[in-house]
Biopython code that builds the backbone (N, CA, C, O; Angstrom):
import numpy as np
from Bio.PDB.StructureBuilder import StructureBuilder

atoms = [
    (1, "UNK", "N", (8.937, 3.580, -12.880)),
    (1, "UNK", "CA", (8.087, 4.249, -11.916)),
    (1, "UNK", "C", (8.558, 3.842, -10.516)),
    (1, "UNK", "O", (8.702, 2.629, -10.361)),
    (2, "UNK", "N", (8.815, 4.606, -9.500)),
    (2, "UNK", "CA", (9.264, 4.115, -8.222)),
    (2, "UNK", "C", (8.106, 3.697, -7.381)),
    (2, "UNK", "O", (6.916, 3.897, -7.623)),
    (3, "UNK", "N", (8.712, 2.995, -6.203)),
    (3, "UNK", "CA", (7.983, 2.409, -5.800)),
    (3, "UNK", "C", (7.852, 3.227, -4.214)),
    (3, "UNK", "O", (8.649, 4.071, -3.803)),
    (4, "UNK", "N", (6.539, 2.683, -3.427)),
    (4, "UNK", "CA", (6.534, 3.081, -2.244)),
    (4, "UNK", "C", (6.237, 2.209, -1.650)),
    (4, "UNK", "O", (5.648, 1.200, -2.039)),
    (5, "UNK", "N", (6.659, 2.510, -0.455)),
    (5, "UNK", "CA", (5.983, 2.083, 1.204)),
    (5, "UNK", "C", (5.011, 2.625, 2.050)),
    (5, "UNK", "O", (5.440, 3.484, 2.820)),
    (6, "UNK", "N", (3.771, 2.351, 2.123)),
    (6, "UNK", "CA", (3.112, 3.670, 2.817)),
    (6, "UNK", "C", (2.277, 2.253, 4.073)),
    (6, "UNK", "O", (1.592, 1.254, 3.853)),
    (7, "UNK", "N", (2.766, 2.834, 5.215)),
    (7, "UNK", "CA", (2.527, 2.990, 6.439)),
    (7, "UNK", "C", (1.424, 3.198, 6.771)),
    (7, "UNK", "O", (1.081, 4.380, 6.777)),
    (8, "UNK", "N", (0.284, 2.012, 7.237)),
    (8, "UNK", "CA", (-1.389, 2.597, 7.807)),
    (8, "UNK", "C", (-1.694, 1.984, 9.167)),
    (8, "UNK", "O", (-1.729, 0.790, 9.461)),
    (9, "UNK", "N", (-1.913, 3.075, 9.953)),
    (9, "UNK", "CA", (-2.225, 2.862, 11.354)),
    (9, "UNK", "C", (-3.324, 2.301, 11.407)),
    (9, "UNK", "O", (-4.116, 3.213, 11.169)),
    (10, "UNK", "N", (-4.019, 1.186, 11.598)),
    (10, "UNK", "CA", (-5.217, 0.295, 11.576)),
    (10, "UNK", "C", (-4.922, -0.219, 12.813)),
    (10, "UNK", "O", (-4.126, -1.097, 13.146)),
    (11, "UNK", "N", (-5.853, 0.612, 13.587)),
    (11, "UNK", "CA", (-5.640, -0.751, 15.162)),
    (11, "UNK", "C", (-6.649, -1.811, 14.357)),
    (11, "UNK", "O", (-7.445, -1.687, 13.426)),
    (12, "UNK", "N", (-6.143, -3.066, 15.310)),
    (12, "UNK", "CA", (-7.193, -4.493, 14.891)),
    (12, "UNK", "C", (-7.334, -5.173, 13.361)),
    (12, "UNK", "O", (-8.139, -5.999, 12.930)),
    (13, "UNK", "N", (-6.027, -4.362, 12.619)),
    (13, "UNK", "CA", (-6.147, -4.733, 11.029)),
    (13, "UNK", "C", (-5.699, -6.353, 11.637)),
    (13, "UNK", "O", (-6.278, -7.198, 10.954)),
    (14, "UNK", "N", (-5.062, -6.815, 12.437)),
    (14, "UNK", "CA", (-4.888, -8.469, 12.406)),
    (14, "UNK", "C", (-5.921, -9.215, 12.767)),
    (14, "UNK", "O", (-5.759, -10.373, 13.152)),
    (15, "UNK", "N", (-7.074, -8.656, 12.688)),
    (15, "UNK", "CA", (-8.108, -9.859, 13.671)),
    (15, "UNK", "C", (-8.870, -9.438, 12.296)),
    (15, "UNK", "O", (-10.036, -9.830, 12.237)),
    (16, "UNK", "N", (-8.480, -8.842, 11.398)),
    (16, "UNK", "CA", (-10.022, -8.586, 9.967)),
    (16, "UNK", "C", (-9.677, -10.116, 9.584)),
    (16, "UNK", "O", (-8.684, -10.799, 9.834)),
    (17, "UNK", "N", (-10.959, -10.420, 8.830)),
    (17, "UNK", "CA", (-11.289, -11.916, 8.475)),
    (17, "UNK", "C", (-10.963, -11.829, 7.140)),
    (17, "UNK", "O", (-10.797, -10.711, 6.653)),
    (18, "UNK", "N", (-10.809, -13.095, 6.275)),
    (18, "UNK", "CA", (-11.110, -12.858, 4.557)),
    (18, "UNK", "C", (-11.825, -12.283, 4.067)),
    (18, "UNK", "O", (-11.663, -11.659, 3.018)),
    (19, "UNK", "N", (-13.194, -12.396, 4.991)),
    (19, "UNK", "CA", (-13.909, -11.197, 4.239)),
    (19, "UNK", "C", (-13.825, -9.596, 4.258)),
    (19, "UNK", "O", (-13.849, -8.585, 3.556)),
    (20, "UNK", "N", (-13.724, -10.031, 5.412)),
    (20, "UNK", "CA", (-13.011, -8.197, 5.384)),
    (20, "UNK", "C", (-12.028, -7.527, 4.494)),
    (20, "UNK", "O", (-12.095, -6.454, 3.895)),
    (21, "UNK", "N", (-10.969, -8.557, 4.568)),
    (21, "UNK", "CA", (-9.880, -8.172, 4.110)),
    (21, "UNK", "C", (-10.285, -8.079, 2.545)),
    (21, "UNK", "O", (-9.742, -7.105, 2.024)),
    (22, "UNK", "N", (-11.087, -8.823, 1.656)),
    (22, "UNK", "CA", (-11.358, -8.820, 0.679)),
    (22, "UNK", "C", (-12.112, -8.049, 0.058)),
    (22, "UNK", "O", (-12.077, -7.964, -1.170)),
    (23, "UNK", "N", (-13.161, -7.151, 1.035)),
    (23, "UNK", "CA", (-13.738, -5.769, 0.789)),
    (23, "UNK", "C", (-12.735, -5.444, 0.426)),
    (23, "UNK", "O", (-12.361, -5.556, -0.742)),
    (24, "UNK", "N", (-11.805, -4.773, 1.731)),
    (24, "UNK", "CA", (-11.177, -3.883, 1.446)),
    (24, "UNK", "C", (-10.283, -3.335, 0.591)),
    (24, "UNK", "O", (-9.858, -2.221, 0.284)),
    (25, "UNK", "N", (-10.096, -4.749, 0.236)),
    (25, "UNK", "CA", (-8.883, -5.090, -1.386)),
    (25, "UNK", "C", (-9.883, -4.329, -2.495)),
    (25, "UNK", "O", (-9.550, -3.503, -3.345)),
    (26, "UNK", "N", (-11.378, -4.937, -2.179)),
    (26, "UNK", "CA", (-12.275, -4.594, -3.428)),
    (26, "UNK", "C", (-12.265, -2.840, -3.584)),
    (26, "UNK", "O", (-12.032, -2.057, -4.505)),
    (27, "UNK", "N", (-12.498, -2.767, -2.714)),
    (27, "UNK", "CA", (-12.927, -1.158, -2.294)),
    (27, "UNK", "C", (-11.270, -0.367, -2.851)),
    (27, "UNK", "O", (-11.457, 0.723, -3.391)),
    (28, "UNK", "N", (-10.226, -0.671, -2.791)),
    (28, "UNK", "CA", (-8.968, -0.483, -3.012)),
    (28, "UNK", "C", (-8.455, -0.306, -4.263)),
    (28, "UNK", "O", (-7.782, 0.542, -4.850)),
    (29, "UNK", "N", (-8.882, -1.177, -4.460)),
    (29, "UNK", "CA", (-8.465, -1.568, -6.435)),
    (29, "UNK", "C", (-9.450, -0.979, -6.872)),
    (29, "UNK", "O", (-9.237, -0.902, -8.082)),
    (30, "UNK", "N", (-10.647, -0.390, -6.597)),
    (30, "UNK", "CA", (-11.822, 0.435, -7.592)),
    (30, "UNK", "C", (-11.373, 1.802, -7.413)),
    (30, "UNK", "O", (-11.425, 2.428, -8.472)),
    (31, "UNK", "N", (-10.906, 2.542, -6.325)),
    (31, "UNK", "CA", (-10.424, 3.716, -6.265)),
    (31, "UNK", "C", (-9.273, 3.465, -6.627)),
    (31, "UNK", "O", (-8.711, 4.537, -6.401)),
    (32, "UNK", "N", (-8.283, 2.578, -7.164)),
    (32, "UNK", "CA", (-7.440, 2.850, -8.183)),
    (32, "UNK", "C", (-7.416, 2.844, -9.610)),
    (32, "UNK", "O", (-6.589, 3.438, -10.302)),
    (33, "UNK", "N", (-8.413, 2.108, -10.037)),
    (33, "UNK", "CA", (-9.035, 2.124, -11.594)),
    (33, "UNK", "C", (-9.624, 3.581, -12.070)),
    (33, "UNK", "O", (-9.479, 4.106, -13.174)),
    (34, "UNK", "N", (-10.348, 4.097, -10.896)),
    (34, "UNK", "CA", (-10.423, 5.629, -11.127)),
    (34, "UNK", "C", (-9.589, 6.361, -11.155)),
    (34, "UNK", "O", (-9.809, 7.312, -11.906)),
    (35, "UNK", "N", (-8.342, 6.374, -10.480)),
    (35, "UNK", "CA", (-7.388, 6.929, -10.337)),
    (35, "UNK", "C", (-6.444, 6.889, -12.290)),
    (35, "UNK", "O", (-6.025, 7.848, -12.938)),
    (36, "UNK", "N", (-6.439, 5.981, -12.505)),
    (36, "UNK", "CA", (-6.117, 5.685, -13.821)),
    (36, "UNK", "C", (-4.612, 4.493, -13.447)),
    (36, "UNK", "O", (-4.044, 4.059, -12.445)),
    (37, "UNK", "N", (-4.491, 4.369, -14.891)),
    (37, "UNK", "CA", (-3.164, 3.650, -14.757)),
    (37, "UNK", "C", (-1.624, 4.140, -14.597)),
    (37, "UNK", "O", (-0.647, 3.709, -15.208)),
    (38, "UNK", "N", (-1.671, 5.086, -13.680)),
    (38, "UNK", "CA", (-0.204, 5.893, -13.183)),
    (38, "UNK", "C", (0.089, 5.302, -11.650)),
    (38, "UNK", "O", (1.104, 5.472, -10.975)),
    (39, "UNK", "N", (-1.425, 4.365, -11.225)),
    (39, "UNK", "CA", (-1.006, 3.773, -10.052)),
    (39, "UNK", "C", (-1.421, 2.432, -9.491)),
    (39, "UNK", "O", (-2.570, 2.194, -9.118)),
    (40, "UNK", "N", (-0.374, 1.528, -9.451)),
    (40, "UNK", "CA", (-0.530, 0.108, -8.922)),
    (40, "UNK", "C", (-0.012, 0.080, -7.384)),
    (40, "UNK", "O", (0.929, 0.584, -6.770)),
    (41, "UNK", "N", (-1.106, -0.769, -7.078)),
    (41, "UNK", "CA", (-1.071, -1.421, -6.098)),
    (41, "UNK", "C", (-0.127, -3.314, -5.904)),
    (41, "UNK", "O", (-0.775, -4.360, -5.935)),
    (42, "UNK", "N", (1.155, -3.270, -5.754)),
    (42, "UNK", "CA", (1.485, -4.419, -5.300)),
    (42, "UNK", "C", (1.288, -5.254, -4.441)),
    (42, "UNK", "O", (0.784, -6.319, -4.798)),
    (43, "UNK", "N", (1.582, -5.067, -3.192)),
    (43, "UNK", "CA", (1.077, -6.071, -2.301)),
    (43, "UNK", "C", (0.760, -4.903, -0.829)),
    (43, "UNK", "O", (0.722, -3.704, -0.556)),
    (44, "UNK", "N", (0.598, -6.180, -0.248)),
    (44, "UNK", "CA", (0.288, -5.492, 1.283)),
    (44, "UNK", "C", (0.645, -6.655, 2.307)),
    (44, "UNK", "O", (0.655, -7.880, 2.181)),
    (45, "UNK", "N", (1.015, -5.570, 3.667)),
    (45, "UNK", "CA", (1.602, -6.904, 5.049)),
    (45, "UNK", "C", (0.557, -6.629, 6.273)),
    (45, "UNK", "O", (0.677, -5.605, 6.945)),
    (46, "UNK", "N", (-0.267, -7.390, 6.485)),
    (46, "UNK", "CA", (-1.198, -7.287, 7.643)),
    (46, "UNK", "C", (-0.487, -7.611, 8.656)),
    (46, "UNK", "O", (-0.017, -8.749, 8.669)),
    (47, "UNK", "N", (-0.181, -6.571, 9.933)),
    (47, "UNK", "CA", (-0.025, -6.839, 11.111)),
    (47, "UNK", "C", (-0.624, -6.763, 11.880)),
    (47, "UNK", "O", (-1.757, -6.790, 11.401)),
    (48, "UNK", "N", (-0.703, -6.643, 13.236)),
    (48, "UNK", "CA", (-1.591, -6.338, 14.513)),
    (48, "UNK", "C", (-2.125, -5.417, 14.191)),
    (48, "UNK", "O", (-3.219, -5.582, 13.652)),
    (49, "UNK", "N", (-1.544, -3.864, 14.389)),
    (49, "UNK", "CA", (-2.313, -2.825, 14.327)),
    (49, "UNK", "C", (-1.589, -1.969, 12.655)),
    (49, "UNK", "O", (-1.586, -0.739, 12.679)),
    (50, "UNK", "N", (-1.123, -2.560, 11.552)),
    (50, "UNK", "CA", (-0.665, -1.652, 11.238)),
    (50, "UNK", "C", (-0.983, -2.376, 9.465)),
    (50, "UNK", "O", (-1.757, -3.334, 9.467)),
    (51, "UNK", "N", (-0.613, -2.090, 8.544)),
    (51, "UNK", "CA", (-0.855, -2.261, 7.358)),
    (51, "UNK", "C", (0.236, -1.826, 6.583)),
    (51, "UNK", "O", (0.436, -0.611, 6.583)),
    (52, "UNK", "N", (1.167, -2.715, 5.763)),
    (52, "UNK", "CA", (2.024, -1.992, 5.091)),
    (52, "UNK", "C", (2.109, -2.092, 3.683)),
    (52, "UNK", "O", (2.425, -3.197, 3.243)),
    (53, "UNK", "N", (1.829, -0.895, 2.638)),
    (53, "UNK", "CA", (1.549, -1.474, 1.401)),
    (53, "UNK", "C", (2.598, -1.253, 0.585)),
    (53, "UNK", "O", (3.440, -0.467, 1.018)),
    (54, "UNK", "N", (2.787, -1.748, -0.517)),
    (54, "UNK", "CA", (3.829, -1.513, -1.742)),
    (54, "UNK", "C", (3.041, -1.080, -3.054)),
    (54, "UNK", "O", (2.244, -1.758, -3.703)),
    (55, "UNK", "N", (3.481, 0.264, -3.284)),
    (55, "UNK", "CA", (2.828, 0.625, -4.605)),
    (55, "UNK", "C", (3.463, 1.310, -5.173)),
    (55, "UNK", "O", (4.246, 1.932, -4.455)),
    (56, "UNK", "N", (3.554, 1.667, -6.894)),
    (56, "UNK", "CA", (4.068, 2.168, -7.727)),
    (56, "UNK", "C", (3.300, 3.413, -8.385)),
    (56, "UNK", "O", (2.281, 3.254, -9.057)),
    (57, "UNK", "N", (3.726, 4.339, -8.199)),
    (57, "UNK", "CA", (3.197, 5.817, -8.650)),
    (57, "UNK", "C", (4.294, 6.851, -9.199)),
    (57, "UNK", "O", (5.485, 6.829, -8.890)),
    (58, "UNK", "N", (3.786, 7.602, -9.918)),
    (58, "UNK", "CA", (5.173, 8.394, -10.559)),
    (58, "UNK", "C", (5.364, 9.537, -9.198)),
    (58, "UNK", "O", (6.376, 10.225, -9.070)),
    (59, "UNK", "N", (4.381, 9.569, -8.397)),
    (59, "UNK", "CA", (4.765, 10.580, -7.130)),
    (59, "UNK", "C", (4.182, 10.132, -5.942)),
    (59, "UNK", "O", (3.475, 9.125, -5.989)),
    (60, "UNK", "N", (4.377, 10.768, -4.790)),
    (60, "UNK", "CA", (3.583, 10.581, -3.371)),
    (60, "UNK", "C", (2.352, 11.372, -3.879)),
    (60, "UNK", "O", (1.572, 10.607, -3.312)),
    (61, "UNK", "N", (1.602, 12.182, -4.417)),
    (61, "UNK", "CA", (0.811, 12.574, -3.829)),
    (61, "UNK", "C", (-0.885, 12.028, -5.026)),
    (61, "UNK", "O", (-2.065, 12.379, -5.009)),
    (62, "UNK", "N", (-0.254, 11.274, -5.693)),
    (62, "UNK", "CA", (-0.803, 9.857, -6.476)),
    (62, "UNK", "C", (-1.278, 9.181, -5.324)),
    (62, "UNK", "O", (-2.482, 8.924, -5.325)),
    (63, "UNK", "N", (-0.608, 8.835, -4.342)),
    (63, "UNK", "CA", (-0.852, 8.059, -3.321)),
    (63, "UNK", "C", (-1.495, 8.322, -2.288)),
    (63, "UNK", "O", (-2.221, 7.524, -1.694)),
    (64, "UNK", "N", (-1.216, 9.839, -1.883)),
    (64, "UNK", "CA", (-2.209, 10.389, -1.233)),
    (64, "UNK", "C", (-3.207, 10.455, -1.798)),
    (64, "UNK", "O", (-4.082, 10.262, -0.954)),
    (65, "UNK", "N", (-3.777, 10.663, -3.037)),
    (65, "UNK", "CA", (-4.778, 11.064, -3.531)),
    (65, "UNK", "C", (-5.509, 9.394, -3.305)),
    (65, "UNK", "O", (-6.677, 9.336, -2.921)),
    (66, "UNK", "N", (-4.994, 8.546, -3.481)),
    (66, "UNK", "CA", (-5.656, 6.907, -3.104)),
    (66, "UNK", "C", (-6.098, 7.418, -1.938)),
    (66, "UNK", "O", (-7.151, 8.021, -2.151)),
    (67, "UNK", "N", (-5.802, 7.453, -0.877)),
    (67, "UNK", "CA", (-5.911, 7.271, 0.712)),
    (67, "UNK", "C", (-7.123, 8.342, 0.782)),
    (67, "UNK", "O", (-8.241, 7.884, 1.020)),
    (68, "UNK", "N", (-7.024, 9.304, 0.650)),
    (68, "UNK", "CA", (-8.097, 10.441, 0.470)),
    (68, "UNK", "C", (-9.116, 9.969, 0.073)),
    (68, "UNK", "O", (-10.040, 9.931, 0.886)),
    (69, "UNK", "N", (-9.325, 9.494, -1.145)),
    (69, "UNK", "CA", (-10.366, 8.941, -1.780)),
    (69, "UNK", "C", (-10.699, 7.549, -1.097)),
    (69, "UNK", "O", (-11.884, 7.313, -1.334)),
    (70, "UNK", "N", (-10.308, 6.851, -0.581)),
    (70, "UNK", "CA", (-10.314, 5.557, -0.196)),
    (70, "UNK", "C", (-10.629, 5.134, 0.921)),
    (70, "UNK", "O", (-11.199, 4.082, 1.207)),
    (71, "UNK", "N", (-10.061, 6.395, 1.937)),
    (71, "UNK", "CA", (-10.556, 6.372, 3.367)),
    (71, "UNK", "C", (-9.684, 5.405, 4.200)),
    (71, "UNK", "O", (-9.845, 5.111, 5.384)),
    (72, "UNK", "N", (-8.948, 5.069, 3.545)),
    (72, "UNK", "CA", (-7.307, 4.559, 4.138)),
    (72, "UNK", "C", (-6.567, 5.131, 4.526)),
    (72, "UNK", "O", (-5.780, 5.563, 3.684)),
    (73, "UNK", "N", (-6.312, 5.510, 5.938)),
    (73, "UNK", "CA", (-4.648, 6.359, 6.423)),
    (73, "UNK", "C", (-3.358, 6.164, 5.255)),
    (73, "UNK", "O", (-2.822, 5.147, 4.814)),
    (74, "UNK", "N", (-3.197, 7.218, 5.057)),
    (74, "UNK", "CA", (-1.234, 6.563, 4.565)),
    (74, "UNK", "C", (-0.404, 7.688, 5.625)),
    (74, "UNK", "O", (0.259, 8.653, 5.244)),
    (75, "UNK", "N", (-0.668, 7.227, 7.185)),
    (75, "UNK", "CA", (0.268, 7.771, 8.439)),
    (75, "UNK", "C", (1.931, 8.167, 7.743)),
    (75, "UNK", "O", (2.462, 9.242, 8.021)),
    (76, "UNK", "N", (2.474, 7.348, 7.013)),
    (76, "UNK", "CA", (3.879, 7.395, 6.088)),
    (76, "UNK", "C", (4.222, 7.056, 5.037)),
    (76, "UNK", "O", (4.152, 5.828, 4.997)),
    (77, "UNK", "N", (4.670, 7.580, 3.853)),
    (77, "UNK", "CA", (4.782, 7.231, 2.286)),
    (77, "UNK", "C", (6.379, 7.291, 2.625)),
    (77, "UNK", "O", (6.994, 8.329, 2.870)),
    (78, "UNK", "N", (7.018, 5.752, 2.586)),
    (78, "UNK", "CA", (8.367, 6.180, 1.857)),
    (78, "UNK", "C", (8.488, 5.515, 0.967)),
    (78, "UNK", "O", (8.039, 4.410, 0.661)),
    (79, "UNK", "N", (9.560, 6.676, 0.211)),
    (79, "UNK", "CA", (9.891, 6.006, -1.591)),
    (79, "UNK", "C", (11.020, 5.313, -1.211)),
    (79, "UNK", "O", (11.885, 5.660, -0.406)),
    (80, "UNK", "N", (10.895, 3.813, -2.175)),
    (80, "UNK", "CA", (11.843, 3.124, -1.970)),
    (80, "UNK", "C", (13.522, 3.293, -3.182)),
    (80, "UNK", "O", (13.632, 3.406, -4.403)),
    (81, "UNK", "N", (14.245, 3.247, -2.382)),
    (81, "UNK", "CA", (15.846, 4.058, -2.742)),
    (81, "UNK", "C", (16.215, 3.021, -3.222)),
    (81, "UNK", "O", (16.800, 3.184, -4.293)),
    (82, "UNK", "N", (16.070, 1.314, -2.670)),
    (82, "UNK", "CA", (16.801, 0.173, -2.878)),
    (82, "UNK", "C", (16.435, -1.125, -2.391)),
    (82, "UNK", "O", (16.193, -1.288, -1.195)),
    (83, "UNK", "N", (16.378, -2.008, -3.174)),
    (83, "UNK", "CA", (15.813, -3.389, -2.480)),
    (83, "UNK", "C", (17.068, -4.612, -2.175)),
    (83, "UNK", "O", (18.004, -4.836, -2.943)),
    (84, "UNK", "N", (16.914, -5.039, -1.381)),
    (84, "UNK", "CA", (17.623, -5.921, -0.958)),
    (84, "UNK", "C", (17.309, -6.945, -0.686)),
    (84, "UNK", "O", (16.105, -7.001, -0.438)),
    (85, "UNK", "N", (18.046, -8.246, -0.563)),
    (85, "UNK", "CA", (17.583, -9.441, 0.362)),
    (85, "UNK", "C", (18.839, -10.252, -0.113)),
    (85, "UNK", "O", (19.767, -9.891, -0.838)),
    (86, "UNK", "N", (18.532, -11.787, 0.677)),
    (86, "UNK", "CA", (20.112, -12.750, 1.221)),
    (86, "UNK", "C", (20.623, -12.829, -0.574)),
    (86, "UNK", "O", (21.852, -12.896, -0.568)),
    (87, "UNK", "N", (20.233, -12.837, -1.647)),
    (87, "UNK", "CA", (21.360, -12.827, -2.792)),
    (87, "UNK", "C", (22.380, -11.485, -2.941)),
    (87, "UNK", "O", (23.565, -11.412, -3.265)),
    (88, "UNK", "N", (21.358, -10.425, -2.548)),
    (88, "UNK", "CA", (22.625, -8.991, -2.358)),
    (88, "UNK", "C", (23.854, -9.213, -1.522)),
    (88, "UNK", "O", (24.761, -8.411, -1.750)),
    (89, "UNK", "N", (24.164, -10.437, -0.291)),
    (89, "UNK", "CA", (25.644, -10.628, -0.084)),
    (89, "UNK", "C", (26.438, -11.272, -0.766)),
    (89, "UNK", "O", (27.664, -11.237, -0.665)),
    (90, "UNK", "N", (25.430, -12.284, -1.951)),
    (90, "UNK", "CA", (26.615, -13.006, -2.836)),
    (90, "UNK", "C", (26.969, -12.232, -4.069)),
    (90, "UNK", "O", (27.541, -12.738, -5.034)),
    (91, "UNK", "N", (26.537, -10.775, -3.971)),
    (91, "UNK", "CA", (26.999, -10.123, -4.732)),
    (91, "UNK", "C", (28.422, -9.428, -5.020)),
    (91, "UNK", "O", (28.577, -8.731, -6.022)),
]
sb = StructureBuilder()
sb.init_structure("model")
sb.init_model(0)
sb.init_chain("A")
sb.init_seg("    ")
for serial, (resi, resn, name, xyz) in enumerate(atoms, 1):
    if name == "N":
        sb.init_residue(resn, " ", resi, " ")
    sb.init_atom(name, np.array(xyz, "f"), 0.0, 1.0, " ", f" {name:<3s}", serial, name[0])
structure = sb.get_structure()
């Protein structure tokens, strides 16, 4: 199943607290249990204003259908082509 990147414009997502942030995880993962098991949620990167998540769906619009239902921007879905990091030069 490929994976994505989807892009959420959140001004002030860096100043949410644990608790916040832990709604929102809650609230996140229940509109994906409805969704069924065609879509996981991996992780996520809290920045200043922006939110970046990693998830696995057999399409983008799996993912849209999260955000819709969820009330989460996804401003950009990209599918990821290739992963990298410092062992890919000792390749």
């Amino acid at each position: 199943m490929p994976d994505y990147v989807i892009e959420r414009d959140m001004p002030g997502a860096g100043q949410l607290g644990p608790a916040d942030l832990k709604g929102a995880s809650q609230h996140s993962c229940s509109v994906i249990k409805d969704l069924g098991p065609d879509i996981e949620w991996v992780h996520s990167y809290v920045t200043d204003d922006k939110i970046y998540c990693v998830y696995r769906a057999p399409d983008e619009q799996l993912i849209r259908d999260h955000a819709e239902r969820s009330g989460f921007p996804a401003n950009r879905i990209s599918q990821v082509r290739a992963m990298i990091d410092p062992t890919t030069a000792e390749g």
